[in-house]
N, C-alpha and C positions, 0 to 999 in steps of 0.2 A: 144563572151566575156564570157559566162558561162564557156567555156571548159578551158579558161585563167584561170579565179578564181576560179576553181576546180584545176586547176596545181599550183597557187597559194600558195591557202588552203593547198594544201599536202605541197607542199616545207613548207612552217611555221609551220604546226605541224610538220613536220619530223623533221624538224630544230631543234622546242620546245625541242623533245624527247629526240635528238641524245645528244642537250648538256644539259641536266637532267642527262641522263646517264653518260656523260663522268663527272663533276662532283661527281656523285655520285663515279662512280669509283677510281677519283683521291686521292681521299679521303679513300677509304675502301683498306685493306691492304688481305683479306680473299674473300673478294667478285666478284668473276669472272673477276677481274685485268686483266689474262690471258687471257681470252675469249675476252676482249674488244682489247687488243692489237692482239690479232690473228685474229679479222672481222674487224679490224680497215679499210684496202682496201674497205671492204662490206657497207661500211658506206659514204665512199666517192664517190664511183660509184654511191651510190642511191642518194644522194645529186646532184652528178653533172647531174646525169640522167634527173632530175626533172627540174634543171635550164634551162638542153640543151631541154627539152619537151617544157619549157616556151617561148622560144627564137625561136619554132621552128610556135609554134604558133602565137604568136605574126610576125611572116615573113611573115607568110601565108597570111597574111591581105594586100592587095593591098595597096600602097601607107601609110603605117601605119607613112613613118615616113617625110610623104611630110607635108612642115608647113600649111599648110592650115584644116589639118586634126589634128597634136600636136594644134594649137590653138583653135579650135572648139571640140575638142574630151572632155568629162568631165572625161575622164580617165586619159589625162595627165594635169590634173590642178596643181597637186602638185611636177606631177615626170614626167617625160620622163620614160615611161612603160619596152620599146622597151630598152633603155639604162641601166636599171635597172637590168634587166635578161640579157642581156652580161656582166655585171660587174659580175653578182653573178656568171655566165658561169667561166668568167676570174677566180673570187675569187676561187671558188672550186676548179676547174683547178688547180691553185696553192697550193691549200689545199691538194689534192691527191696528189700533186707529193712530196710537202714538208713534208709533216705526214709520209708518207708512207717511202719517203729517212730517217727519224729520225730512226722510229720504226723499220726497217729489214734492213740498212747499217752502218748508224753513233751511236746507242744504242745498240750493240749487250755485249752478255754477254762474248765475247773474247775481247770487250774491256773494261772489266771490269765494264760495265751497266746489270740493269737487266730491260730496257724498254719492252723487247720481251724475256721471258725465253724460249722458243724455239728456238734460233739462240746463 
């Protein structure tokens, strides 16, 4: 369970940071705009990486998702752990492929976007 809430711990601060920064970007018209649309991929692989670390741990555990274990466990008092980190798996997932389709096919600057001035 430590090595969970150490994978945890990372995804939520990474989470915290990513969207601090993207804020912050969306807003600043000078400030590394560029830079965040050109790692923008770098950003989602480490996110999905984190959730698919969580998911992978959480499997490793015999019987994590037999009910005798969700009703006795005080890990799943509030959530279902195990279902938790395949959503967020799912959600990112979707987040890479839909971010990434935005920023380098449907926003290019041939079609008269400037989401990614490199393209």
């Amino acid at each position: 369970m430590d090595q969970i809430f150490n994978i945890s711990l990372a995804a939520a601060i990474i989470n915290g940071l990513l969207f601090a920064h993207s804020v912050i970007m969306h807003f600043s018209k000078k400030f590394g705009i560029d830079m965040h649309f050109k790692f923008q991929w770098v950003f989602s692989i480490v996110n999905l990486g984190l959730f698919a670390g969580l998911v992978g741990w959480l499997n490793s555990v015999t019987d994590i998702q037999e009910a005798v274990n969700v009703e006795n466990n005080v890990y799943f008092v509030d959530a279902n752990l195990f279902l938790v980190a395949v959503f967020g798996v799912v959600l990112t997932t979707l987040d890479t492929i839909g971010s990434n389709l935005i920023v380098y096919v449907l926003c290019t600057s041939a079609k008269g976007y400037m989401c990614n001035p490199s393209t």
